[in-house]
gemmi code that builds the backbone of each chain (N, CA, C; Angstrom):
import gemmi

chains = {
    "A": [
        ("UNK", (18.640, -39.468, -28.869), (19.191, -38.106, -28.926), (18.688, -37.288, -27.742)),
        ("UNK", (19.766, -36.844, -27.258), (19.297, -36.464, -26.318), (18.650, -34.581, -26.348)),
        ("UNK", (17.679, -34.020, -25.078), (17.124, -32.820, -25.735), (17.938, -31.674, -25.019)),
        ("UNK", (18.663, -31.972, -23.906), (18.707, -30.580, -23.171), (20.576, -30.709, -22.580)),
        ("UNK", (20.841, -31.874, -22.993), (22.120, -32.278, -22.290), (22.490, -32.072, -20.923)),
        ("UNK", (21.930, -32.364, -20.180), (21.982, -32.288, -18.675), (22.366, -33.560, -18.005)),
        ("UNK", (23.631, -33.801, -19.251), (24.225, -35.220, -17.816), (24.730, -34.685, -16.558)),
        ("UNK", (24.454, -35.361, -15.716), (25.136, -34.915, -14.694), (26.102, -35.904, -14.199)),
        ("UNK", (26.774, -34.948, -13.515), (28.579, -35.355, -12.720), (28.649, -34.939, -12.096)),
        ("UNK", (27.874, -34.913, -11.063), (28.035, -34.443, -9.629), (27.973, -35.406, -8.754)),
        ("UNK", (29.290, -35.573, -8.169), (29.797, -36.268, -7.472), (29.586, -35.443, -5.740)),
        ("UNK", (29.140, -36.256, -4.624), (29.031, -35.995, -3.522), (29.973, -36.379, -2.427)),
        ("UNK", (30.470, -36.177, -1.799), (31.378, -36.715, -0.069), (31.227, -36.552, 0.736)),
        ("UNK", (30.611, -37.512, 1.441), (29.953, -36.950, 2.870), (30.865, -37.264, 4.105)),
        ("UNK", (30.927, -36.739, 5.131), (31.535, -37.644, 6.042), (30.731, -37.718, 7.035)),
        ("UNK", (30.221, -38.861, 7.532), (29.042, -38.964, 8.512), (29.835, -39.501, 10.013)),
        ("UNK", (29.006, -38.478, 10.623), (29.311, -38.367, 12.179), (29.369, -39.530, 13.024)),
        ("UNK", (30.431, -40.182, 13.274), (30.498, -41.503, 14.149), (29.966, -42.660, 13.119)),
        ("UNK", (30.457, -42.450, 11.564), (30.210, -43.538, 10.877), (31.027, -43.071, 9.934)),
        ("UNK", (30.686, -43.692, 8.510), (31.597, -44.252, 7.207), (31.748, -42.835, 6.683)),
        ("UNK", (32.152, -42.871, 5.552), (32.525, -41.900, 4.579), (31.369, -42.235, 3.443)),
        ("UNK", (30.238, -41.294, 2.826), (29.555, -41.620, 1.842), (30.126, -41.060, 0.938)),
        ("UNK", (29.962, -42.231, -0.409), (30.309, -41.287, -1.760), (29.356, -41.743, -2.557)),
        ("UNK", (28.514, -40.582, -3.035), (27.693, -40.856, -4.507), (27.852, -39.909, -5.712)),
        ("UNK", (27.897, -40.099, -6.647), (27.692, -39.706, -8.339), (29.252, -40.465, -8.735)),
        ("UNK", (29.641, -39.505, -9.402), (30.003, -39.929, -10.856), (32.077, -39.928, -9.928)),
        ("UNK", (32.061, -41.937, -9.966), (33.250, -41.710, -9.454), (33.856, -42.980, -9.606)),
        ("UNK", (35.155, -42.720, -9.018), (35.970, -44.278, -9.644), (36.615, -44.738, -8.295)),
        ("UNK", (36.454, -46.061, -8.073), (36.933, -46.486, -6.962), (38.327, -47.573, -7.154)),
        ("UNK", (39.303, -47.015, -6.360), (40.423, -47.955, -6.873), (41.028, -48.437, -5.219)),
        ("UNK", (41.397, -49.950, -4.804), (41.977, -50.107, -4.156), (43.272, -51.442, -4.305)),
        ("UNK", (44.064, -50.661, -4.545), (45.328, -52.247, -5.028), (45.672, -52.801, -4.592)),
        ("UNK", (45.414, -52.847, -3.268), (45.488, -54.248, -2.063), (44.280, -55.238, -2.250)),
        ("UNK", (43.581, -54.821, -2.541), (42.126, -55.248, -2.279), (41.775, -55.740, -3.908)),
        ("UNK", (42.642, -55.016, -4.953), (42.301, -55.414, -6.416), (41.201, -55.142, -6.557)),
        ("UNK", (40.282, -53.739, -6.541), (38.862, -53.244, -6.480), (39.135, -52.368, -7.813)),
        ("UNK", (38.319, -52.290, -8.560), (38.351, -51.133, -9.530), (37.228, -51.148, -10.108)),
        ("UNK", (36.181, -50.006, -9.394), (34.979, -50.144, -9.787), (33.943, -48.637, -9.467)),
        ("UNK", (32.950, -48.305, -10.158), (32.226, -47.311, -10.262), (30.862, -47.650, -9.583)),
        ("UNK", (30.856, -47.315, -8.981), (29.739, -47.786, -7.879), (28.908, -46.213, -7.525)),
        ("UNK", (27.367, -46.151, -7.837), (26.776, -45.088, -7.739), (26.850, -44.385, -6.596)),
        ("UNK", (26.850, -45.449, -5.601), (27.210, -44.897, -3.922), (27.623, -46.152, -3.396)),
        ("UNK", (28.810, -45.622, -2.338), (29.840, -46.187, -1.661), (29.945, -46.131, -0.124)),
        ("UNK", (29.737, -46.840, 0.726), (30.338, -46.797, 1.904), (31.539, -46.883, 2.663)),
        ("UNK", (33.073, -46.057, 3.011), (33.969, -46.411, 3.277), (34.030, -46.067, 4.583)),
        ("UNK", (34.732, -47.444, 5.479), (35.057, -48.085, 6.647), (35.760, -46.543, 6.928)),
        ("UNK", (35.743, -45.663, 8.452), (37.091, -44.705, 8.537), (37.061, -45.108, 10.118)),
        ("UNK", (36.481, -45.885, 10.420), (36.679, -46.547, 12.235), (37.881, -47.695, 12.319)),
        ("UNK", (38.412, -48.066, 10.960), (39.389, -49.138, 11.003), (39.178, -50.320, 11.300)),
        ("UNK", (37.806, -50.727, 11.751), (37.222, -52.351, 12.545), (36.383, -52.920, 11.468)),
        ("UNK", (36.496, -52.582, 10.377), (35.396, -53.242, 9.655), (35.943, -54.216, 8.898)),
        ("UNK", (34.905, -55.394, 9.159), (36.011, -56.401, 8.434), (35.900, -56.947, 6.970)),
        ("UNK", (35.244, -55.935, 6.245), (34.977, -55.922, 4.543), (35.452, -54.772, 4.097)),
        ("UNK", (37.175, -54.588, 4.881), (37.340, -52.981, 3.925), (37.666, -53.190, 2.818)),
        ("UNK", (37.807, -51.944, 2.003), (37.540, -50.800, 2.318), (36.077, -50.459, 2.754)),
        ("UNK", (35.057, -50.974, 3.004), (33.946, -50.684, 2.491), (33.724, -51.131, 4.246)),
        ("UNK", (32.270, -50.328, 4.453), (31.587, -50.273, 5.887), (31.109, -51.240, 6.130)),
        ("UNK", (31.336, -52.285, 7.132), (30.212, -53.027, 7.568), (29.906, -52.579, 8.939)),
        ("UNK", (29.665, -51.612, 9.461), (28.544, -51.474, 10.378), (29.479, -51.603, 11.549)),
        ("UNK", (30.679, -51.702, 11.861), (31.486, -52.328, 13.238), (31.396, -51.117, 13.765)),
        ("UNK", (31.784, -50.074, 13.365), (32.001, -48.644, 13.991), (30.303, -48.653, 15.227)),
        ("UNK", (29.443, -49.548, 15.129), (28.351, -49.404, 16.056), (28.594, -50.073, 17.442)),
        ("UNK", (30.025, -50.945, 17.373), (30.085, -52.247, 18.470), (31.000, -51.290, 19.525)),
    ],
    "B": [
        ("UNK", (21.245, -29.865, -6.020), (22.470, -29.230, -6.930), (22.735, -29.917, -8.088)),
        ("UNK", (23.030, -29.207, -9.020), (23.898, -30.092, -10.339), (24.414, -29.444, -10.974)),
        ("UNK", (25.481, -30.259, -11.763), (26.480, -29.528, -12.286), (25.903, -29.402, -13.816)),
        ("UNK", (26.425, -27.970, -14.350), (25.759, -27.417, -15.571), (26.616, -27.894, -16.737)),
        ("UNK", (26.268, -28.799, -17.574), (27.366, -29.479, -18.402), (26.900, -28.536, -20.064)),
        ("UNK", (26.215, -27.651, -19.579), (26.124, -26.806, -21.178), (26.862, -25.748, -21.146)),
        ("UNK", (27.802, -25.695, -20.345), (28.622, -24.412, -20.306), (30.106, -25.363, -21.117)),
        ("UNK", (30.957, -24.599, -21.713), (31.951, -25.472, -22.099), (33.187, -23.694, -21.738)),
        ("UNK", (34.295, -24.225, -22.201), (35.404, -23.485, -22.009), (35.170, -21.995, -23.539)),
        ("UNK", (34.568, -20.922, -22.995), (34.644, -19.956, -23.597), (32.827, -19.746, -24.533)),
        ("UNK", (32.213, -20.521, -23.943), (30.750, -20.112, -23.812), (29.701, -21.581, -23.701)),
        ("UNK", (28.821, -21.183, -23.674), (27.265, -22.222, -23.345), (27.063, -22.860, -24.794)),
        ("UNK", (26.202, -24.015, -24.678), (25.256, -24.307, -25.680), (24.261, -24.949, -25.666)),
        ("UNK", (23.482, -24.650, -26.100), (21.982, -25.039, -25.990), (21.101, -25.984, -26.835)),
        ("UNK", (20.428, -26.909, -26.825), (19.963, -27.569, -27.605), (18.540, -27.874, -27.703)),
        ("UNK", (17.750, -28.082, -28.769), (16.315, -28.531, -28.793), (16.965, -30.169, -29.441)),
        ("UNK", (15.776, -31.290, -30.086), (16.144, -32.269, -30.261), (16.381, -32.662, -31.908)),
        ("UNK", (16.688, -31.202, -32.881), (17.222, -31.110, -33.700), (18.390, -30.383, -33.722)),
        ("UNK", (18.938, -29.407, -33.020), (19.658, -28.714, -33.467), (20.436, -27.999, -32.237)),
        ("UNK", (21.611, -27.961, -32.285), (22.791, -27.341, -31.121), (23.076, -25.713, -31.588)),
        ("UNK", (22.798, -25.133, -30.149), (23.178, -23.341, -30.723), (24.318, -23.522, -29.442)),
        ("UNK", (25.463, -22.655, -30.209), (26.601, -22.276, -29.424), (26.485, -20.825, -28.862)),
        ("UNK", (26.733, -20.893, -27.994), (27.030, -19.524, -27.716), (28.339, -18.676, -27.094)),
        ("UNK", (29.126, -18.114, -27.575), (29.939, -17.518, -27.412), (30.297, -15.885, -27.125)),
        ("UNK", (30.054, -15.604, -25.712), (29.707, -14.078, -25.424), (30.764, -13.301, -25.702)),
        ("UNK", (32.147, -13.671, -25.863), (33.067, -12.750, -25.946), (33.327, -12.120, -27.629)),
        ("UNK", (32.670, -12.683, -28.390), (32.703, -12.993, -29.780), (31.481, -11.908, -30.254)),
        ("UNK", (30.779, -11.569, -29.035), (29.207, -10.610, -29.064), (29.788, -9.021, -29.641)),
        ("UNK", (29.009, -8.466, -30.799), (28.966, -7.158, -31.018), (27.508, -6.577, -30.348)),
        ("UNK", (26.975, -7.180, -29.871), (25.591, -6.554, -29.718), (24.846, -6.100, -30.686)),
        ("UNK", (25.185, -6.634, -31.921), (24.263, -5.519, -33.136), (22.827, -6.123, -32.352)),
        ("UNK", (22.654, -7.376, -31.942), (21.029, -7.177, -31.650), (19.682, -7.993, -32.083)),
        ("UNK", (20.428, -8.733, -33.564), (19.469, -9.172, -34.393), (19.074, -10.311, -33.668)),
        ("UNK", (19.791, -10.957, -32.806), (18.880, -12.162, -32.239), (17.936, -12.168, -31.570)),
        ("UNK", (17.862, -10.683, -30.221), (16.744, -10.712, -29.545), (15.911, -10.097, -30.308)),
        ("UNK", (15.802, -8.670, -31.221), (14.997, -8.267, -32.028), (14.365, -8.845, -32.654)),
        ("UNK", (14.520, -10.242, -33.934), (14.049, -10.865, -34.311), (13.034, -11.930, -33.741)),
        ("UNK", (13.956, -12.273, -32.665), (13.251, -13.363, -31.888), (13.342, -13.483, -30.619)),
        ("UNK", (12.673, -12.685, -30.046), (12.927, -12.648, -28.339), (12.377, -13.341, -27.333)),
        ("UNK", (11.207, -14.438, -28.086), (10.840, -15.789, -27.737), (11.711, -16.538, -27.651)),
        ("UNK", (13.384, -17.031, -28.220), (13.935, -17.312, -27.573), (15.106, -16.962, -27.378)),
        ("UNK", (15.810, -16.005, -28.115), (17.103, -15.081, -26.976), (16.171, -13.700, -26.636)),
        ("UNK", (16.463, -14.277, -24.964), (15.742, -13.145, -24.544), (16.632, -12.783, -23.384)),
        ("UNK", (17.674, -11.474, -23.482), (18.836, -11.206, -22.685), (18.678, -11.162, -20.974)),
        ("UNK", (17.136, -10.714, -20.768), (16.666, -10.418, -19.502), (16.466, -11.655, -18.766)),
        ("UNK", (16.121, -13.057, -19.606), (16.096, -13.978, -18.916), (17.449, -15.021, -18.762)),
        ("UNK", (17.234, -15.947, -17.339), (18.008, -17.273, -17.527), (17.510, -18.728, -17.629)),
        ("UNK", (18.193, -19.401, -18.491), (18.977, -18.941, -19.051), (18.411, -18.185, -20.554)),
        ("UNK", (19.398, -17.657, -21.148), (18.847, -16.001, -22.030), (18.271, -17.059, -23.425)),
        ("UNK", (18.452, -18.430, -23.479), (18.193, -18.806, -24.877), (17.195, -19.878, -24.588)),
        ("UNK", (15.918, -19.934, -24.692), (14.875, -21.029, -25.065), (14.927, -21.959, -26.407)),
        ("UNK", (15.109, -22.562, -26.721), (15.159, -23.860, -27.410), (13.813, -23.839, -27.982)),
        ("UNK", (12.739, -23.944, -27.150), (11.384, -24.212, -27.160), (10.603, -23.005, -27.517)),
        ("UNK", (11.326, -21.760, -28.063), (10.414, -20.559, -28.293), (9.837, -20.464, -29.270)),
        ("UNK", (10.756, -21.360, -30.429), (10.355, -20.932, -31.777), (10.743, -22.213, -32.714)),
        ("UNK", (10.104, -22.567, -33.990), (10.616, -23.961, -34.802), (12.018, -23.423, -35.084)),
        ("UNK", (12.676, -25.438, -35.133), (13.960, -25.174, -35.575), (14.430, -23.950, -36.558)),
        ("UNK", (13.417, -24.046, -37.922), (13.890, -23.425, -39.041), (14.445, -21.838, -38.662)),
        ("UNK", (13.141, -21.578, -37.883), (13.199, -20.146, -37.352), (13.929, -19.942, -36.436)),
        ("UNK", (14.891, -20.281, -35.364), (16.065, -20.461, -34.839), (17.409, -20.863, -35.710)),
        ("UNK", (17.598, -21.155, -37.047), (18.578, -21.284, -37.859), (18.687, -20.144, -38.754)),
        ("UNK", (17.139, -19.433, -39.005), (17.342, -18.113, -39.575), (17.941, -17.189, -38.724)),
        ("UNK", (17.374, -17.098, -37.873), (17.921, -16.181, -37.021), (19.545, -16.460, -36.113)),
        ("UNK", (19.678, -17.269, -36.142), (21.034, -17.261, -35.790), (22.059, -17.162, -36.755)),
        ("UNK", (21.487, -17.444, -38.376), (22.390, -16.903, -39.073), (22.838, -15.569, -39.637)),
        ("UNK", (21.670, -14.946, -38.882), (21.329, -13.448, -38.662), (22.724, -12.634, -38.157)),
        ("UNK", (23.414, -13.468, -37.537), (24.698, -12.849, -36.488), (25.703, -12.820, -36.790)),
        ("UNK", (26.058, -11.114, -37.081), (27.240, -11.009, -37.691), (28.842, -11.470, -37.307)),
        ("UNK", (28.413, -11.923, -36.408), (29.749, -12.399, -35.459), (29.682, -14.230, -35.509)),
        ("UNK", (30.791, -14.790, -34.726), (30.735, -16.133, -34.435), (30.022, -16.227, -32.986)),
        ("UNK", (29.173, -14.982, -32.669), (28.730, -15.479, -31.269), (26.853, -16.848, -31.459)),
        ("UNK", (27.251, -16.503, -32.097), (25.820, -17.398, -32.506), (25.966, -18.339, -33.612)),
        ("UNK", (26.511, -19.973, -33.151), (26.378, -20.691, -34.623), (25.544, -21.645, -34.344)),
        ("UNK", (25.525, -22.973, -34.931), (24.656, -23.955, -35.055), (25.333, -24.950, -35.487)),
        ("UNK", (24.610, -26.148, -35.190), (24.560, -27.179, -36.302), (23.377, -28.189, -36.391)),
        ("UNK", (23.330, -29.222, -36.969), (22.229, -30.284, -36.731), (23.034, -31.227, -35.545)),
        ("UNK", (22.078, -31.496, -35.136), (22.812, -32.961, -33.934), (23.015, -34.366, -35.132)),
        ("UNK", (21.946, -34.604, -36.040), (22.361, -35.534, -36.609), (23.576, -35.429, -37.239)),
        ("UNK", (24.601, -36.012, -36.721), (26.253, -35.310, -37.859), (26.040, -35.531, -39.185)),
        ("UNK", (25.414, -36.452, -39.739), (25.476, -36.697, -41.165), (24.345, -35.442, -41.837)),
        ("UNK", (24.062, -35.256, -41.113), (22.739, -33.643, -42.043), (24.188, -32.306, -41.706)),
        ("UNK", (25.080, -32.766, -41.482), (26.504, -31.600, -41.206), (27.580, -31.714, -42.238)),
        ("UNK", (26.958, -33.013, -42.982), (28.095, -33.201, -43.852), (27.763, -32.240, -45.333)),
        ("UNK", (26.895, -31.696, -45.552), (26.260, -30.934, -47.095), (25.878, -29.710, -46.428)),
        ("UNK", (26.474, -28.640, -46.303), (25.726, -27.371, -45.541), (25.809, -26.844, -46.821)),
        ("UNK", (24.900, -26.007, -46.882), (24.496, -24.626, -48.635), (25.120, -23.883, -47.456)),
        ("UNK", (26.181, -22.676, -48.087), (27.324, -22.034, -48.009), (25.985, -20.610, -47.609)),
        ("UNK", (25.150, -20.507, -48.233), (23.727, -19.960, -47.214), (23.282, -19.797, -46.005)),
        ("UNK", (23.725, -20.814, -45.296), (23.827, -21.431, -43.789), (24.592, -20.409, -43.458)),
        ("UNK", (24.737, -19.296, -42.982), (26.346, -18.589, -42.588), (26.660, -19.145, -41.357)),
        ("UNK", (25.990, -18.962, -40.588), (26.363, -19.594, -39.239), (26.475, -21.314, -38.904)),
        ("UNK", (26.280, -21.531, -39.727), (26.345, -22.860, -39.280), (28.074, -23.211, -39.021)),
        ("UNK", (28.080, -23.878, -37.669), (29.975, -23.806, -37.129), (31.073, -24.202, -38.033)),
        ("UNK", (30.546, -25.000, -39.192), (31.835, -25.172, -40.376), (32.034, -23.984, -40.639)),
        ("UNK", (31.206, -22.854, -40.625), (31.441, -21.998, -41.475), (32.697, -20.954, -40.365)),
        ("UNK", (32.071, -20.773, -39.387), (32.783, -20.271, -37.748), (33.625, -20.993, -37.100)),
        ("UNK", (33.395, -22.155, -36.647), (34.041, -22.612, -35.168), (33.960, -24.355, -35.685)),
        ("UNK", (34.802, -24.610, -37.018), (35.094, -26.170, -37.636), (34.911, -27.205, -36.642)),
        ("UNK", (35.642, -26.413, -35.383), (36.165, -27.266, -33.794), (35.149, -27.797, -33.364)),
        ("UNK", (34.028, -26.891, -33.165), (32.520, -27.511, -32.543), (32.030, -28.838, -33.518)),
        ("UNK", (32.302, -29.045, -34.605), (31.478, -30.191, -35.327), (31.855, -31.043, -34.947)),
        ("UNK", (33.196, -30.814, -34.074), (33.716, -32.158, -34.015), (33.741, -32.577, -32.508)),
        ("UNK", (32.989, -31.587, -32.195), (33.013, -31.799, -30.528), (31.846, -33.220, -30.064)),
        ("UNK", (32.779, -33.636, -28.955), (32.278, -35.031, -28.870), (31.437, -34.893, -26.961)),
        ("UNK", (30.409, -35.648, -27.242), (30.049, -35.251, -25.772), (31.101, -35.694, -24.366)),
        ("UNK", (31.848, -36.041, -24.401), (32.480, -36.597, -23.177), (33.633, -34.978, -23.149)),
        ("UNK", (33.926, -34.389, -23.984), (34.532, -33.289, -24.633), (34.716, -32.330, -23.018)),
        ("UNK", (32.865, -32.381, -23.086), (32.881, -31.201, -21.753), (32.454, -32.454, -20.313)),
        ("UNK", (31.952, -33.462, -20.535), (32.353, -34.112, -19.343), (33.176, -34.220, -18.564)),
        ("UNK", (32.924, -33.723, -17.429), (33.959, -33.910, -16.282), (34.350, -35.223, -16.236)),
        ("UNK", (35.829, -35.974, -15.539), (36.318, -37.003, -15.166), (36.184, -37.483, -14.112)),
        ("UNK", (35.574, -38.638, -13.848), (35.180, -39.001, -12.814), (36.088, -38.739, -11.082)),
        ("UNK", (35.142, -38.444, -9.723), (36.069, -38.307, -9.244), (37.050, -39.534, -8.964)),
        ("UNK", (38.151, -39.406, -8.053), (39.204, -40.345, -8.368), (38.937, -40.656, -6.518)),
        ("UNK", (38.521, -41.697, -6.147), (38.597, -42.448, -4.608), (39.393, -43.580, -4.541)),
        ("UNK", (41.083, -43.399, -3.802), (42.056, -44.250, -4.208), (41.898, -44.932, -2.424)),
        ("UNK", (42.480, -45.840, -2.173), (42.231, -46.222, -1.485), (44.105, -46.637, -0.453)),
        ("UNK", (44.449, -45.765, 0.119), (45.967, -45.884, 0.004), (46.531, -47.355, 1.464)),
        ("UNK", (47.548, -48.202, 0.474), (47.760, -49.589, 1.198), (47.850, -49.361, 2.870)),
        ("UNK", (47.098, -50.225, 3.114), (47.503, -49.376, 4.958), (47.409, -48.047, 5.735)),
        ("UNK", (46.684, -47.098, 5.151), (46.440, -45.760, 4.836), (45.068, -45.109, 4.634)),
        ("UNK", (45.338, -44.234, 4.083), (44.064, -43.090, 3.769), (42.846, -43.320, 2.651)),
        ("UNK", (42.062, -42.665, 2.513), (41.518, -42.675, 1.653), (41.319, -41.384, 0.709)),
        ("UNK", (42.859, -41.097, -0.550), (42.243, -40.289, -1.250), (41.877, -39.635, -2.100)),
        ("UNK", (40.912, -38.168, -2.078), (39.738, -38.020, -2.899), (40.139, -37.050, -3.967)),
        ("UNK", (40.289, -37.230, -5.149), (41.143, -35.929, -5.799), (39.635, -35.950, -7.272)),
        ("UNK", (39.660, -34.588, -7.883), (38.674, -34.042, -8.259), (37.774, -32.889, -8.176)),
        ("UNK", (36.644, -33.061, -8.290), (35.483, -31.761, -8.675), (34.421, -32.864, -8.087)),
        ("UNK", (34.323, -31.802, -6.799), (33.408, -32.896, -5.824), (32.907, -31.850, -4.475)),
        ("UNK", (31.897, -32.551, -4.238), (31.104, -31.573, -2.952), (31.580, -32.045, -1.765)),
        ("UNK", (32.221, -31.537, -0.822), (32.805, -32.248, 0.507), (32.019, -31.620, 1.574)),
        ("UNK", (31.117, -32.454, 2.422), (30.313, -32.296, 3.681), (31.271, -32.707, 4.646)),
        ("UNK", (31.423, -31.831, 5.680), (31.600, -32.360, 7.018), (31.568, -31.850, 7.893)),
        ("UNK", (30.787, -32.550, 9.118), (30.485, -31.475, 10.785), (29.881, -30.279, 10.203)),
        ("UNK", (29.171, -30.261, 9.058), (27.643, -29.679, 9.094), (28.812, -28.222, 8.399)),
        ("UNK", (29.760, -28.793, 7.450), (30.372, -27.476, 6.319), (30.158, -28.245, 5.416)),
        ("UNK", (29.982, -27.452, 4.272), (30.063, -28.192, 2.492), (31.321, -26.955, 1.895)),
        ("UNK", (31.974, -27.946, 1.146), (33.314, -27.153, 0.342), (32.986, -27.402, -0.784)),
        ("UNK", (32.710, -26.629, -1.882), (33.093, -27.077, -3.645), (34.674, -27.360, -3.477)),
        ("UNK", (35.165, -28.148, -4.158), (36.091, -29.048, -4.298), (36.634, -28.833, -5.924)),
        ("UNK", (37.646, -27.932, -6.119), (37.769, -27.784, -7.761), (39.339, -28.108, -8.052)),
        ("UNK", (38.890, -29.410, -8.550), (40.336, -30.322, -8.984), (40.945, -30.114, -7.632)),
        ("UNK", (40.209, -30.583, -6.397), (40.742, -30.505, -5.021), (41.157, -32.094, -4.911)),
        ("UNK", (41.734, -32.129, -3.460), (42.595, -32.850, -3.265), (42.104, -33.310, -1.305)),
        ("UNK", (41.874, -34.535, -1.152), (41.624, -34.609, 0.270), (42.037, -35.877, 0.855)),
        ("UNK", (42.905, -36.005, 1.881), (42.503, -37.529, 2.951), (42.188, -37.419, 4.063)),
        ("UNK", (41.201, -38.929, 3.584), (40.432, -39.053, 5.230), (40.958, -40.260, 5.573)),
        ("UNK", (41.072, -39.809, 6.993), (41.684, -40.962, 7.708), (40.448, -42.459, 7.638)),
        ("UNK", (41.221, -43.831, 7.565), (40.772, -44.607, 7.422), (41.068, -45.769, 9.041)),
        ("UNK", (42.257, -45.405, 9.890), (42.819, -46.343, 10.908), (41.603, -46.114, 12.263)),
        ("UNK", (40.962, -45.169, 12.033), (40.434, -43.872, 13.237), (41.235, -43.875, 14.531)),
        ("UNK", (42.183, -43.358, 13.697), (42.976, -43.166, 15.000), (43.506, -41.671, 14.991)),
        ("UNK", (43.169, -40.846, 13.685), (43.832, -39.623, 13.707), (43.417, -38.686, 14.661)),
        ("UNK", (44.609, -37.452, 14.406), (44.070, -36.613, 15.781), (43.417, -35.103, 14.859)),
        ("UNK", (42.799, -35.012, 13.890), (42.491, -34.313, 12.747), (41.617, -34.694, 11.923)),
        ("UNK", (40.701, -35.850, 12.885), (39.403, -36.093, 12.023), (38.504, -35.026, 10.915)),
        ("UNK", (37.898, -35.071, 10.019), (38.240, -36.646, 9.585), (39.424, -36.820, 8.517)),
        ("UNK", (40.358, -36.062, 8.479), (41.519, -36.049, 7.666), (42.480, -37.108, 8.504)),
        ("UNK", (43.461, -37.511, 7.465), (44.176, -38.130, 7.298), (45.642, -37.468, 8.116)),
        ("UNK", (46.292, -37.989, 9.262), (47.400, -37.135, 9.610), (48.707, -37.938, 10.412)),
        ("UNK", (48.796, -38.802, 9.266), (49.817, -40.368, 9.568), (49.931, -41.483, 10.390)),
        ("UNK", (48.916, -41.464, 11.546), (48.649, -41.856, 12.952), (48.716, -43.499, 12.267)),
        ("UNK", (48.407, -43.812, 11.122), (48.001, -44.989, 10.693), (49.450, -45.652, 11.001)),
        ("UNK", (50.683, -44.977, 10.322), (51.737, -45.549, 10.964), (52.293, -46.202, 11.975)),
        ("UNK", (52.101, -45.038, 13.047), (52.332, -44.961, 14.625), (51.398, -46.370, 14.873)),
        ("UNK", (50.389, -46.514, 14.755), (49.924, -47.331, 15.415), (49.254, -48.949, 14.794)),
        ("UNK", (49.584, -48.860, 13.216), (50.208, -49.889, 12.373), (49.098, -50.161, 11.783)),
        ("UNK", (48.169, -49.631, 11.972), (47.422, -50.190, 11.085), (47.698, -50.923, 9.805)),
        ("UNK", (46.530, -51.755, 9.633), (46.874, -53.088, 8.771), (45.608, -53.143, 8.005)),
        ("UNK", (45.325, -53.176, 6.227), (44.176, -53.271, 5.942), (43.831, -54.889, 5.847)),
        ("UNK", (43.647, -55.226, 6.656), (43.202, -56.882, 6.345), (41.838, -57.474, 5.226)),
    ],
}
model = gemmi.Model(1)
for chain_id, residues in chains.items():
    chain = gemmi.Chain(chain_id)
    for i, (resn, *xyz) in enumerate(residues, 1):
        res = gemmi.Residue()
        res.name, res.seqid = resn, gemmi.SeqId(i, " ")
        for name, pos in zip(("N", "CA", "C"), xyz):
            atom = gemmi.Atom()
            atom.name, atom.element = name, gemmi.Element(name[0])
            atom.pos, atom.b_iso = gemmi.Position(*pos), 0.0
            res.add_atom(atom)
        chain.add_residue(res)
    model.add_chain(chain)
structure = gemmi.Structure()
structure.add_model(model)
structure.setup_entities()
């Protein structure tokens, strides 16, 4: 039981400078090419287009 | 930051680890009896105005049944100690606000945000969400956003069709 009810749902979006897109809290990830459907506490998404595990960042945006 | 999940649509509620107080300000006559009685824990000057921890349950159920209005009800958290209330209880929410007994916690939970991932396209963000970028933060209320995913737009970091023009392909 809980005492004070302070779930939280705060969801964050970052967009980081010469890199990915961060997402953390409370969120749903859907991609139907990719058949992804998943809640992931924090997320890295590819927005340089070269990454070759999209949706998701692998680091190419550095090459 | 965090989001305050004891506020619900048309007032707050507060809890110790027996017992839920509603609060409903528009429903307020001010007669008074809550802080008078007990201003250890409604205490109007502070935030937030209701301590949980000021006083024993019992003495937080007297006094909230103290209130001539529905701005102050109660119940037990255990639902089954909700099923036999003595008609004594005035405030207790069967007696006021039936709706609250049945209120379920996901009730006032927000819905997760929604990160769609569009075929060959954008990425986007619809919801109640904090948006950083180039050193701005936006509250985001049941907002709506795309970010470009091809990097090819000319409207970083939004989304502004370029993915077309130049074909991007999600491989």
């Amino acid at each position: 039981m809980g005492t004070d009810g302070n779930n939280k749902s705060f969801t964050l979006v970052e967009v980081i400078d010469g890199g990915p897109l961060k997402i953390t809290g409370h969120l749903i990830l859907k991609d139907p090419k990719k058949d992804i459907t998943a809640s992931p506490a924090e997320v890295y998404l590819c927005r340089c287009g070269h990454s070759c595990n999209k949706p998701y960042c692998d680091k190419s945006h550095n090459c | 930051m965090e989001r305050d999940n004891n506020s619900f649509s048309g007032g707050r509620r507060y809890r110790n680890n027996e017992i839920t107080v509603y609060w409903l300000p528009d429903a307020c006559v001010h007669a008074s009896y809550c802080y008078r009685e007990l201003i250890e824990v409604f205490d109007p000057g502070r935030r937030p105005w209701v301590d949980m921890n000021g006083a024993t349950t019992d003495r937080i159920i007297e006094v909230v049944n103290m209130c001539p209005t529905e701005a102050l009800t109660w119940k037990w958290n255990d639902e089954e100690k909700n099923k036999n209330i003595s008609p004594d209880q005035t405030n207790h929410v069967i007696f006021r606000r039936p709706e609250l007994l049945i209120e379920k916690e996901n009730v006032i939970e927000k819905n997760p945000v929604s990160i769609k991932i569009m075929m060959d396209g954008p990425i986007v963000i619809k919801g109640d969400f904090t948006f950083q970028y180039s050193g701005n933060t936006k509250e985001m209320k049941d907002g709506i956003i795309s970010i470009c995913r091809c990097g090819a737009s000319n409207h970083m970091p939004f989304c502004d069709g370029m993915h077309r023009k130049i074909g991007f392909e999600d491989k």
